[in-house]
C-alpha positions as CSV (number, residue, x, y, z in Angstrom):
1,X,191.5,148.1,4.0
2,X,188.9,149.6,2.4
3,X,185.9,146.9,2.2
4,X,186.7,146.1,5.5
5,X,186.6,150.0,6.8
6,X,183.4,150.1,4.7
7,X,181.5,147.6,6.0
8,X,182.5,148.9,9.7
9,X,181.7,152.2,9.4
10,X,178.6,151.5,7.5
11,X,176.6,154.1,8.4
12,X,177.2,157.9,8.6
13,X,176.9,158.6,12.0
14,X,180.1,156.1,12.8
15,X,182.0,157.7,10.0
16,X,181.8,160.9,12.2
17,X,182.1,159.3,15.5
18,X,185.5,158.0,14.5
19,X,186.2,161.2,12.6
20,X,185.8,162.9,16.0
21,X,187.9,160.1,17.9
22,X,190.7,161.4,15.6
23,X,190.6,164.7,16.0
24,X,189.8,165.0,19.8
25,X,192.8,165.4,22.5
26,X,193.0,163.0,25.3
27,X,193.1,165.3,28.5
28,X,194.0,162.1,31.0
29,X,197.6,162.3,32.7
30,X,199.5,159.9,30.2
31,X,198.1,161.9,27.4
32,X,198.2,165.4,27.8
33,X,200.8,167.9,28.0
34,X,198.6,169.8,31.2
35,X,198.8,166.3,33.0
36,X,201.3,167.4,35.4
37,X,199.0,169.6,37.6
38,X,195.7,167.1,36.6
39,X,195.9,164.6,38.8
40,X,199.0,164.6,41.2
41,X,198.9,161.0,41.9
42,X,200.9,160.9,38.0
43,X,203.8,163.0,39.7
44,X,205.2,159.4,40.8
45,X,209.0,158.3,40.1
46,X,207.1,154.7,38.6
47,X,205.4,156.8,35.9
48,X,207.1,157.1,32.4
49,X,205.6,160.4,31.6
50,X,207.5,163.6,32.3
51,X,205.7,165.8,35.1
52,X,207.4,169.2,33.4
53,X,206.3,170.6,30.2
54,X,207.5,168.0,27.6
55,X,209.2,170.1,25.5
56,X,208.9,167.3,22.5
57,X,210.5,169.3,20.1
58,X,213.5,170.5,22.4
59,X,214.5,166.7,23.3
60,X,216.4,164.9,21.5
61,X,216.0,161.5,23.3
62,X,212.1,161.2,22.7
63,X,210.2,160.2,19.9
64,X,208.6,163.2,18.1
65,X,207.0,161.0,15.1
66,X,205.2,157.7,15.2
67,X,204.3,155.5,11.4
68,X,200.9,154.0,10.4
69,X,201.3,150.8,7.9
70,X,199.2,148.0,7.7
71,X,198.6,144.7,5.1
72,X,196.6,145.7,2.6
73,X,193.3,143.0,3.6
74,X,190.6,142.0,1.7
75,X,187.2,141.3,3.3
76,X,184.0,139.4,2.4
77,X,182.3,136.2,2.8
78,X,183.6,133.5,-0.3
79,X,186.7,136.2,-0.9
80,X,189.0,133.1,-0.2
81,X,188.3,131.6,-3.6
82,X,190.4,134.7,-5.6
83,X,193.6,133.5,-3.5
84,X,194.8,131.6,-6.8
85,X,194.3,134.2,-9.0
86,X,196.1,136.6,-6.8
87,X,199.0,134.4,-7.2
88,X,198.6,134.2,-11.0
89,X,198.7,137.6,-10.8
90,X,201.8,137.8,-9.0
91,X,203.5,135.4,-10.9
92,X,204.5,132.8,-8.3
93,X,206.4,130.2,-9.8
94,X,206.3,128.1,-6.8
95,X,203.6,128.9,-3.4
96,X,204.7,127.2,-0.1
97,X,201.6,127.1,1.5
98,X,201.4,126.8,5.3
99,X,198.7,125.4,7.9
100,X,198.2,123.0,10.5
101,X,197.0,119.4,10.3
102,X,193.8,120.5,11.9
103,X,193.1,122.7,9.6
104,X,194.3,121.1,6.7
105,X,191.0,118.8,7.0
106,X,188.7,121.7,6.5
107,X,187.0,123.2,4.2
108,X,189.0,126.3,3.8
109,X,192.0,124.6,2.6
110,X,189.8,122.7,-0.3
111,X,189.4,125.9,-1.5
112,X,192.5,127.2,-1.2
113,X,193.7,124.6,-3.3
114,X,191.5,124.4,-6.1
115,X,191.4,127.9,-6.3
116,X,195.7,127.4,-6.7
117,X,195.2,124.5,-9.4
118,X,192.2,126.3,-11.1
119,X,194.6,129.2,-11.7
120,X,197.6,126.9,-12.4
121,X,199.7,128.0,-9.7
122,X,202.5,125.1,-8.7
123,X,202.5,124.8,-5.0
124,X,203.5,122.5,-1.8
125,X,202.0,122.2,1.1
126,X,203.4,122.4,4.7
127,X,200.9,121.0,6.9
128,X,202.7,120.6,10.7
129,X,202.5,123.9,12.1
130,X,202.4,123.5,16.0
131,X,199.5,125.9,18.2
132,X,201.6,128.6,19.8
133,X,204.7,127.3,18.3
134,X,208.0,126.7,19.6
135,X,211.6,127.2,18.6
136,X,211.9,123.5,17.2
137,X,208.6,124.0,15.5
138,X,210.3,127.3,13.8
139,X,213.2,125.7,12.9
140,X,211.3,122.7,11.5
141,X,209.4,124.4,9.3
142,X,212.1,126.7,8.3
143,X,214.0,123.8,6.9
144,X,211.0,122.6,4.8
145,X,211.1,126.1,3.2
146,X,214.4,125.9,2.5
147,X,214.3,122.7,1.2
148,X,211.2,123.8,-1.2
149,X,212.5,127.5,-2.1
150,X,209.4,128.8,-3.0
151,X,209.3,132.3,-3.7
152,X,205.4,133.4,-2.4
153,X,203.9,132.0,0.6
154,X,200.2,131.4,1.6
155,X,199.3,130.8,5.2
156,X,195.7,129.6,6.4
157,X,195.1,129.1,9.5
158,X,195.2,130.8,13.2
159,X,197.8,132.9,14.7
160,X,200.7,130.3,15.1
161,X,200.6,129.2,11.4
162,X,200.2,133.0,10.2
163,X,203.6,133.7,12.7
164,X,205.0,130.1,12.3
165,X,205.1,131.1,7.9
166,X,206.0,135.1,8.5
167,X,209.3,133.1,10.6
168,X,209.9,130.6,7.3
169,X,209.6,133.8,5.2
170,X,212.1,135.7,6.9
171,X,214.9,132.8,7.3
172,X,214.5,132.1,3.6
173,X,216.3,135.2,2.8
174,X,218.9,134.8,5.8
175,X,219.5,130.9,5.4
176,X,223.0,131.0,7.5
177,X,221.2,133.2,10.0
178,X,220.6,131.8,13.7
179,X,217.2,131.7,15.0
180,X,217.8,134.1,17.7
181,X,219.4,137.0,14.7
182,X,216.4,138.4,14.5
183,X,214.4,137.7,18.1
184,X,213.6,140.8,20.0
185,X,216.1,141.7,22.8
186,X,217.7,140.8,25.2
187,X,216.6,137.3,24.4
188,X,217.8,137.4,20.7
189,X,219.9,139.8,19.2
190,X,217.4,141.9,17.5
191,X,219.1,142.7,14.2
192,X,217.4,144.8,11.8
193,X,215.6,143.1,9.2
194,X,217.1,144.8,5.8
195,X,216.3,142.6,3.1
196,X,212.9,142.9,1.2
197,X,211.2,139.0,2.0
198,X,208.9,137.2,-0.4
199,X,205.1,138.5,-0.4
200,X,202.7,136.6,1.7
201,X,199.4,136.5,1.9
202,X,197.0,135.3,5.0
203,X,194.2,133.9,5.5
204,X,193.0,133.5,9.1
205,X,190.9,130.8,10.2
206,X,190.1,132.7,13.6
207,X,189.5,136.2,15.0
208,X,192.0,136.7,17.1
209,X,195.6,137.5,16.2
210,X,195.1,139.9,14.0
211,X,198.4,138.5,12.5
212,X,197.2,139.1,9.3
213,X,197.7,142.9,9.3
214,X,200.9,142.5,11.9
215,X,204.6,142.2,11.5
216,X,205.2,140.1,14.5
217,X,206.2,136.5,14.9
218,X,205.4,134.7,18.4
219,X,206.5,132.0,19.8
220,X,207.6,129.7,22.8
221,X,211.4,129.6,23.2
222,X,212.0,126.3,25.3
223,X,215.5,126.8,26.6
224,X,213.9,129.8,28.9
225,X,210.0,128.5,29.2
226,X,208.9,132.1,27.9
227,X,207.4,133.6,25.0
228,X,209.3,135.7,22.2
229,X,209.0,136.8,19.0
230,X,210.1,139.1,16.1
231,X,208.5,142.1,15.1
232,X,209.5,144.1,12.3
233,X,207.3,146.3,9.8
234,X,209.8,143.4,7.1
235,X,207.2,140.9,8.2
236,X,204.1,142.7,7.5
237,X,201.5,139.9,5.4
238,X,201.2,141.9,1.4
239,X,197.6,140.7,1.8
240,X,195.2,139.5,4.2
241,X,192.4,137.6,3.2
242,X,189.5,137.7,5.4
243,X,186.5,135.5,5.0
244,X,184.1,135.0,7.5
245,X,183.1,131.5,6.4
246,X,186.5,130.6,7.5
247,X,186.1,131.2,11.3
248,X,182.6,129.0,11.7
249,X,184.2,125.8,12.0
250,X,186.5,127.3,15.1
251,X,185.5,125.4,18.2
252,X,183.4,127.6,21.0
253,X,186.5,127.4,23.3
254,X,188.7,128.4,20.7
255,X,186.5,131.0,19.5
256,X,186.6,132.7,23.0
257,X,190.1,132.7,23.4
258,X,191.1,134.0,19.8
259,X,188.2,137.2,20.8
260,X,189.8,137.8,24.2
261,X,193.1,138.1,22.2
262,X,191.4,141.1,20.1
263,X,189.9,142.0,23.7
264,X,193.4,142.7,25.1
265,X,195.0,144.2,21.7
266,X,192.4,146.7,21.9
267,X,192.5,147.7,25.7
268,X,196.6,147.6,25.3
269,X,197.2,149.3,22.5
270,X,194.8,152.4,24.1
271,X,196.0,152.8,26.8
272,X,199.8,152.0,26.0
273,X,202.7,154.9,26.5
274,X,201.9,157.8,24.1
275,X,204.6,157.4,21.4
276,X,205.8,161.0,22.2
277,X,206.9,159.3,25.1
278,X,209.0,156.2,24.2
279,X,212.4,156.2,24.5
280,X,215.2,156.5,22.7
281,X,214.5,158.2,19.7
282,X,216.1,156.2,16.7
283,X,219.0,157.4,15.0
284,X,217.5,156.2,11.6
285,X,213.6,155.9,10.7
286,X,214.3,152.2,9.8
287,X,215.1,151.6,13.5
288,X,212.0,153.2,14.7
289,X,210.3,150.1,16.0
290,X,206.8,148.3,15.1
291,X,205.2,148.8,18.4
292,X,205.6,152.4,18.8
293,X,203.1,153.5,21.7
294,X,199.5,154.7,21.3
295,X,198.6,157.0,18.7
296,X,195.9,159.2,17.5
297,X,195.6,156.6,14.5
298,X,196.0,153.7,16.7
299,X,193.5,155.0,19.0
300,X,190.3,155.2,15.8
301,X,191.0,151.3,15.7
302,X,191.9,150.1,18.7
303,X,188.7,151.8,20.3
304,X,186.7,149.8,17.6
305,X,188.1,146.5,18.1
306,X,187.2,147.1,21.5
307,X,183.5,148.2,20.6
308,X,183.0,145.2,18.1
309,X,184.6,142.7,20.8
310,X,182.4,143.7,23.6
311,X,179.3,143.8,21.8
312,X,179.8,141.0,19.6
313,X,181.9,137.8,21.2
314,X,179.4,136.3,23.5
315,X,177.3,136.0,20.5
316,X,179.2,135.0,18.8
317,X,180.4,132.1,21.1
318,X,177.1,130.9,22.3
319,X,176.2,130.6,18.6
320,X,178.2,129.8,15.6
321,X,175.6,130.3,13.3
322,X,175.5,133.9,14.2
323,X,176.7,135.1,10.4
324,X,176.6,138.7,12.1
325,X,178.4,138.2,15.1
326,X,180.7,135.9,13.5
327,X,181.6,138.8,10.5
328,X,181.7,141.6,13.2
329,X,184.4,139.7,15.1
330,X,186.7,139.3,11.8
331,X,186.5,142.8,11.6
332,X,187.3,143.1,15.3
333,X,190.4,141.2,15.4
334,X,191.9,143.1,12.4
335,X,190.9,146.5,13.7
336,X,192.7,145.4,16.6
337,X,195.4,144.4,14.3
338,X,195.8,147.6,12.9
339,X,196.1,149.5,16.1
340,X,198.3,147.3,18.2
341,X,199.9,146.6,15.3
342,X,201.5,150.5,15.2
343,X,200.9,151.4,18.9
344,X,201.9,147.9,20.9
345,X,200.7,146.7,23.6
346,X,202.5,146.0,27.3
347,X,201.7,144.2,30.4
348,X,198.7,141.8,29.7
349,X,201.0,140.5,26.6
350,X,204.1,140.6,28.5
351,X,203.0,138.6,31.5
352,X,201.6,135.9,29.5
353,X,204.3,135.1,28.0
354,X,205.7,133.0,31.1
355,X,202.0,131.9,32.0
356,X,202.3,129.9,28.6
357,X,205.8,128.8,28.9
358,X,206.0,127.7,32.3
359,X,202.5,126.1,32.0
360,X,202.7,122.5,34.2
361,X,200.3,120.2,33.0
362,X,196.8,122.6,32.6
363,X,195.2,121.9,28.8
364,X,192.4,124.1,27.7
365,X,189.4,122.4,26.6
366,X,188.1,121.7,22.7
367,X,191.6,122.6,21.6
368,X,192.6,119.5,19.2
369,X,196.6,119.0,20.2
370,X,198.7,116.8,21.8
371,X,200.0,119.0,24.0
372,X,199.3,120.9,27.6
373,X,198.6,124.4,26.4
374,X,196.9,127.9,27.4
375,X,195.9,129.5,24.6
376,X,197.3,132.5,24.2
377,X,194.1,134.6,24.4
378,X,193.4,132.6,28.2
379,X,196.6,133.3,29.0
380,X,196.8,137.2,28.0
381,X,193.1,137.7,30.1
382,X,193.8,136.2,33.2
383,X,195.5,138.3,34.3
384,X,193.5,141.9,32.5
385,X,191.2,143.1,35.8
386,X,194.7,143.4,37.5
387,X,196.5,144.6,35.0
388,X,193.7,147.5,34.3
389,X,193.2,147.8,37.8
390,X,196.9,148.9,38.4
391,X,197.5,151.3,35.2
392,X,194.3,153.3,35.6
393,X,195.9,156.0,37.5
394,X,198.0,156.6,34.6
395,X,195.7,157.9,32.1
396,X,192.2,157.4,34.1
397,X,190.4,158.8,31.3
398,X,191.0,155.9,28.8
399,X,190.4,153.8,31.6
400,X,186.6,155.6,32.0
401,X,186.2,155.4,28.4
402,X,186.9,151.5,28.1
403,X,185.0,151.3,31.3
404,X,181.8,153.2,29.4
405,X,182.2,151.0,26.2
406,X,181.8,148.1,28.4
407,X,178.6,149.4,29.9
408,X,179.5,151.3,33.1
409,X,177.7,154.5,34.0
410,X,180.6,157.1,34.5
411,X,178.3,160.0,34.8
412,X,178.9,159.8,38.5
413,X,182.6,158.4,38.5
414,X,185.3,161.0,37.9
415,X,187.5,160.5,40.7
416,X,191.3,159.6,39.0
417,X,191.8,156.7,41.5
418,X,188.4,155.2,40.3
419,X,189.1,154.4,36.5
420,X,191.2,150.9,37.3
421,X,189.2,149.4,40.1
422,X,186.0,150.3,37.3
423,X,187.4,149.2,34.2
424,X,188.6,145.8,36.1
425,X,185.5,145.2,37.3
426,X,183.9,145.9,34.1
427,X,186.6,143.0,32.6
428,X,186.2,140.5,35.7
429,X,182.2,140.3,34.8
430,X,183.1,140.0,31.2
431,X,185.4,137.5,31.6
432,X,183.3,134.9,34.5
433,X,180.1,135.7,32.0
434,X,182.5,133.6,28.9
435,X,183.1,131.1,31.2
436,X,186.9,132.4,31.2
437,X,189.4,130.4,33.9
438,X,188.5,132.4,36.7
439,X,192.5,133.4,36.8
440,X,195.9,132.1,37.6
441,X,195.3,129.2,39.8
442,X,192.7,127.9,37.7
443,X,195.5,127.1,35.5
444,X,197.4,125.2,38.0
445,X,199.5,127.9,39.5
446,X,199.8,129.0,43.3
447,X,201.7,132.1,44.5
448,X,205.2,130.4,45.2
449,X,204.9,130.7,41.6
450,X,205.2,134.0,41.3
451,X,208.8,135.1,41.6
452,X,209.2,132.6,38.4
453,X,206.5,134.4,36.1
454,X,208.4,137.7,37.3
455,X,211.2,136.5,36.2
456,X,209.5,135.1,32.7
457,X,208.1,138.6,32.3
458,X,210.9,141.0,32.9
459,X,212.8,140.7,30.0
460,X,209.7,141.5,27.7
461,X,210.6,144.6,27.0
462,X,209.2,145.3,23.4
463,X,206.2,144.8,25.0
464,X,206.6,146.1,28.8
465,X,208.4,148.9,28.1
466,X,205.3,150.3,26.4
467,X,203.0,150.4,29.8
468,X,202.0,153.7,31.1
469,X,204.0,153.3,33.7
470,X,207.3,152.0,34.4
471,X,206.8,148.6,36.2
472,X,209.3,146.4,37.7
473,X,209.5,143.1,39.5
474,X,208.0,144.4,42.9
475,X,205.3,145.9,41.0
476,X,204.8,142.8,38.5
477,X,204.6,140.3,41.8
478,X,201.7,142.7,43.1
479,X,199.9,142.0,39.8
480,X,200.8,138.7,39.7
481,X,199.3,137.9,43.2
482,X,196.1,139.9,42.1
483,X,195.6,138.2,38.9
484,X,195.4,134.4,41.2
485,X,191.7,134.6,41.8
486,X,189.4,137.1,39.4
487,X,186.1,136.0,40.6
């Protein structure tokens, strides 16, 4: 992490400003242990958080502890060139190496392969990874891994082939293993991932996932129409290789929707459940989950994602030749990384899962597929100014303080009830200014929809669970029906 941090923080006065991030106490309701007589509104049966004193270190069922990790990434424009000696270096006596047959026509993968044959590094390539993969596209590629037993694996490209090769990774050490072993419940089983699986390293080709500094694995599982994944700390990339010249050959459209992504990891992931909050606490530190609830770690890098995003993705987007938007948004999208990556996120995430898998017939433009698809970073924003709209009462001041990043004038603002209805606006004139769907029946969906997205979304709980407030299907229609029309 350190080039990356470096160039970030690249001057002394941001050093301190995160320094002070770190060290400051939230005082908003979800937050603070004097939230029960701050705002009564939070004294609400829907709310997670305990109106009593806490008492963290008397209960046994909460989580007293929460974990930092993240991939070791590398940063800098041209870094992609040392990916064979890295191997060399490892020893690799055979390199699957995984993208998509987009992206196996660019530029990025030329020098990813005659950086593997300068350093003599035996490799094969897998070159049909799907965008936002399915099951089938899983398994498929799973079989060519087994097939090829390699024992390090590279993957260049976006989000779905950096999940679709973290996937192949993990069922090359559980070959008998059915898909759903290792999915996150109560669509898979959920089994704990206990076998040490073969390094990979990352290199993305946009900013968005943040997948490179992530354990988690997405993808569409067909037999319900919804999203899933895996997520385990197991999955984790050993390195990340992050080189700007990568991302300038992404497509405007493309471009957008990978920076919304980092959009909603960062707004997530800061104002998720505090981790002293989630439930159960684990029996065993190897059961303590990925996505763990918001952090005073999380919060330094979520709160920069969300700084870089705002300030640099129109640029960015409106012109690819910007070299300093363009790097700034690398180092947004693995900022984000890093901080949803140990806190979570919740409802944004959990609600587009269904908006992607029950998706009739809408295809976004300038993505290159054969298929009807909303990208993933479409389908997580559409639905943000409602989302925002509805958790602000639970911890207002994160809401304010997104709200202020974005450029609202809070000086005035301080009512509790104010902090959603801000921040959403603040996110709706983001959005219509990127020429974002302007929500859910742009993408072809009407409100007798609705009870099927509900039921799409409910059993998200990795991800759901992890709002600051406890939000079932009446609630989720609500926001649904809010989310149709943004602007």
């Amino acid at each position: 992490m350190s080039a990356a941090v470096r160039v970030a923080q690249n001057s002394k006065a941001s050093i301190k400003s995160l320094i002070s991030l770190m060290n400051k106490s939230c005082t908003c309701p979800a937050h603070s242990h004097a939230r029960a007589i701050q705002n009564q509104q939070v004294q609400n049966s829907k709310h997670h958080h305990h109106t009593q004193d806490c008492g963290h270190d008397h209960d046994k069922d909460h989580e007293y502890a929460f974990e930092m990790a993240s991939s070791t990434m590398r940063f800098g424009e041209g870094v992609t060139r040392e990916v064979g000696q890295d191997l060399a270096n490892m020893n690799a006596q055979k390199v699957l190496v995984m993208t998509d047959p987009n992206i196996a026509k660019l530029p990025v993968m030329k020098t990813v392969v005659e950086s593997l044959k300068a350093s003599g590094v035996p490799f094969v390539i897998y070159d049909r990874t799907r965008a936002e993969p399915t099951d089938q596209s899983f398994r498929d590629a799973i079989e060519f891994t087994k097939a090829h037993k390699p024992d390090v694996f590279v993957a260049v490209g976006g989000g779905s082939v950096m999940d679709t090769c973290k996937a192949a990774n993990l069922y090359s050490h559980y070959p008998d293993a059915d898909l759903l072993e290792f999915v996150n419940a109560p669509i898979g089983k959920g089994s704990i991932i206990h076998k040490t699986l073969s390094p990979l390293i990352c290199i993305p080709t946009t900013a968005g996932t943040g997948s490179e500094t992530t354990g988690t694995s997405i993808f569409d599982y067909k037999p319900l129409n919804v999203k899933t994944g895996i997520a385990s700390r197991k999955l984790r990339p050993t390195l990340g290789i992050v080189d700007p010249l990568n991302t300038r050959t992404m497509p405007t459209q493309v471009k957008i929707a990978s920076g919304l992504d980092v959009l909603c990891h960062a707004l997530e992931s800061y104002t998720a459940l505090p981790y002293q909050e989630r439930t159960p606490r684990p029996a065993n530190p190897a059961e303590r989950p990925a996505y763990q609830g918001s952090n005073p770690i999380s919060d330094i890098w979520s709160l920069e994602g969300l700084r870089l995003t705002v300030k640099y993705l129109a640029r960015s987007a409106r012109d690819p030749l910007d070299a300093e938007a363009n790097e700034q948004m690398c180092l947004a999208a693995s900022a984000a990384g890093t901080g949803f990556g140990s806190a979570g996120v919740h409802l944004c995430h959990g609600m587009s899962y269904p908006i992607s898998g029950l998706n009739k017939s809408y295809k976004h433009p300038e993505y290159n597929v054969d298929h009807k698809i909303v990208p993933h970073g479409i389908s997580v924003a559409v639905t943000a100014p409602a989302v925002f709209r509805y958790t602000g009462e639970a911890c207002p001041d994160r809401h304010f303080k997104a709200a202020e990043i974005f450029g609202a004038d809070i000086s005035k603002v301080r009512k509790a009830e104010s902090a959603g209805p801000l921040l959403a606006d603040q996110l709706t004139k983001f959005l219509e200014d990127l020429g974002v769907p302007s929500g859910l029946e742009a993408l072809g969906y009407t409100k007798a929809d609705i009870p099927a997205l509900v039921k799409g979304t409910l059993p998200q709980h990795r991800v759901t669970k992890l709002a600051p407030l406890q939000t079932g299907a009446e609630a989720l229609e609500k926001i649904f029906e809010d989310a149709m029309k943004n602007y």
